[in-house]
C-alpha positions as CSV (number, residue, x, y, z in Angstrom):
1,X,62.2,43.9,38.8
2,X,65.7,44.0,37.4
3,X,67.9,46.8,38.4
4,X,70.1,46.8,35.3
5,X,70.7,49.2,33.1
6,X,70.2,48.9,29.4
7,X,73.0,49.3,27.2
8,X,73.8,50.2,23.6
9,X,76.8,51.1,21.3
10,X,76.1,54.5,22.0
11,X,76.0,54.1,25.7
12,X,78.6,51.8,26.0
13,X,81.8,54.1,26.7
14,X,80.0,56.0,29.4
15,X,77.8,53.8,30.8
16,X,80.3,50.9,31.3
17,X,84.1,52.1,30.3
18,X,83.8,55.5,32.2
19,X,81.7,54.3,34.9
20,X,83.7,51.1,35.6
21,X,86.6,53.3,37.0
22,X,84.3,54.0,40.5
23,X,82.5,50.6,40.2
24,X,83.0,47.2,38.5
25,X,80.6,46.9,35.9
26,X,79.1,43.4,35.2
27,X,78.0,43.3,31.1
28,X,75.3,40.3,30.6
29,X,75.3,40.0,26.1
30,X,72.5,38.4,25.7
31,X,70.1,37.6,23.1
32,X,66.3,37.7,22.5
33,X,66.3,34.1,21.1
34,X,69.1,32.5,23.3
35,X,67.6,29.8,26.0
36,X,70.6,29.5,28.5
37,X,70.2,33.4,28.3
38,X,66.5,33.6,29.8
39,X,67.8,30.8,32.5
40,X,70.7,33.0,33.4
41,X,68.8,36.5,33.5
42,X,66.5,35.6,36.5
43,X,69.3,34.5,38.4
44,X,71.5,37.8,37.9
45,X,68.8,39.7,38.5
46,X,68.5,38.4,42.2
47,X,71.9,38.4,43.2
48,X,73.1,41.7,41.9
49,X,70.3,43.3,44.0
50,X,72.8,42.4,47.0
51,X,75.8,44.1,45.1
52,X,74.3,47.1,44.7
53,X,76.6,49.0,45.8
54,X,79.5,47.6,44.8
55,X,78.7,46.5,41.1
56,X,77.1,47.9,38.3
57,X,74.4,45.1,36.0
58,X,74.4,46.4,32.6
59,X,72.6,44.5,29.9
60,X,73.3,44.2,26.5
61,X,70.8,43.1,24.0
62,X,72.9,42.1,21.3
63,X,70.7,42.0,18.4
64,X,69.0,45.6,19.0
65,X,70.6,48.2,16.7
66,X,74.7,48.3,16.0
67,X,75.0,46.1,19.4
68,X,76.8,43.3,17.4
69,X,79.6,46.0,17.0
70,X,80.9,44.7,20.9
71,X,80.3,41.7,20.8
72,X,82.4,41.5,18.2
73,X,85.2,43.8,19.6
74,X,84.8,41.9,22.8
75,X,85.4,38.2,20.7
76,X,81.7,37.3,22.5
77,X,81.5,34.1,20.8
78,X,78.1,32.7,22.9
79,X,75.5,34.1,24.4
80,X,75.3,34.7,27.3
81,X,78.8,35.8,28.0
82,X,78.7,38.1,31.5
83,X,82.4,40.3,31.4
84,X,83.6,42.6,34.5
85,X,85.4,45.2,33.9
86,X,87.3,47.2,35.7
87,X,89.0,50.5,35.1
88,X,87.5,50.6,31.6
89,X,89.6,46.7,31.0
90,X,87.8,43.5,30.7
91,X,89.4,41.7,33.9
92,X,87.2,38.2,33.3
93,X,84.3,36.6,31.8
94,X,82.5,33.4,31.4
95,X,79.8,31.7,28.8
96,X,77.1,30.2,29.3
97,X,74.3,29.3,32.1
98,X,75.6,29.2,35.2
99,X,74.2,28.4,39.0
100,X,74.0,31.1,41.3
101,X,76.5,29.9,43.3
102,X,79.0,30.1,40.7
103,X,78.0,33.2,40.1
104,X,77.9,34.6,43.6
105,X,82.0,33.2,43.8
106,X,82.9,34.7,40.4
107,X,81.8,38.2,42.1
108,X,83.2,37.8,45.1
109,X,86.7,37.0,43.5
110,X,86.6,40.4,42.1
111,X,85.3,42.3,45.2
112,X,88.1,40.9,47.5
113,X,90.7,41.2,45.3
C-alpha cells in the first residue's frame, strides 16, 4: 500500500508548495507508460514508509489532466524525475531508476542538513 498522496495542477500549490514549509515534500513525475518508473515506484514506496514523519511522497501522474503544466515549469525532461522541495523551492532532484540505497542517501542528505 503506498502512502503517497496523489497530486494534480490543482493540488500542487497546497499540497506540495504550502505544505513543504513544515515538511520536505518528495514529488515522484511519473508516467503510466514509463518502465524505469514502475521499477522506481515499488522502491519509494517502501522506504518513505520509514520517513513518515519527516517527508511528504506526493505522486504526480504526468499524463492525467493539465499535469504536463509542471513538468514543464519544473524543466522534468525524463520520467521519473523525484524533486524535494523545501520551503516551497526545489532544493534537488534526480532522473531515472535508482537503487534504494541511493535513494535512502539522497533523503538522508536532506534530513541532516
Amino acid at each position: 500500500m503506498s502512502h503517497a498522496i496523489s497530486l494534480s495542477l490543482e493540488t500542487f500549490s497546497v499540497q506540495v508548495l504550502d505544505a513543504s514549509h513544515e515538511k520536505i515534500v518528495l514529488v515522484d513525475f511519473w508516467a503510466d507508460w514509463c518502465s524505469p518508473c514502475l521499477v522506481i515506484a515499488p522502491l519509494l514506496d517502501k522506504l518513505l514508509t520509514r520517513y513518515l514523519d519527516e517527508v511528504i511522497y506526493a505522486k504526480l501522474e504526468v499524463d492525467e489532466g493539465e499535469n504536463m503544466k509542471l513538468a514543464g515549469r519544473y524543466k522534468v525532461r525524463g520520467f521519473p524525475t523525484i524533486i524535494l522541495f523545501r520551503h516551497a523551492e526545489e532544493i534537488d532532484r534526480f532522473s531515472g531508476a535508482k537503487p534504494a540505497a541511493f535513494i535512502e542517501q539522497f533523503l538522508q542528505s536532506h534530513l541532516n542538513a
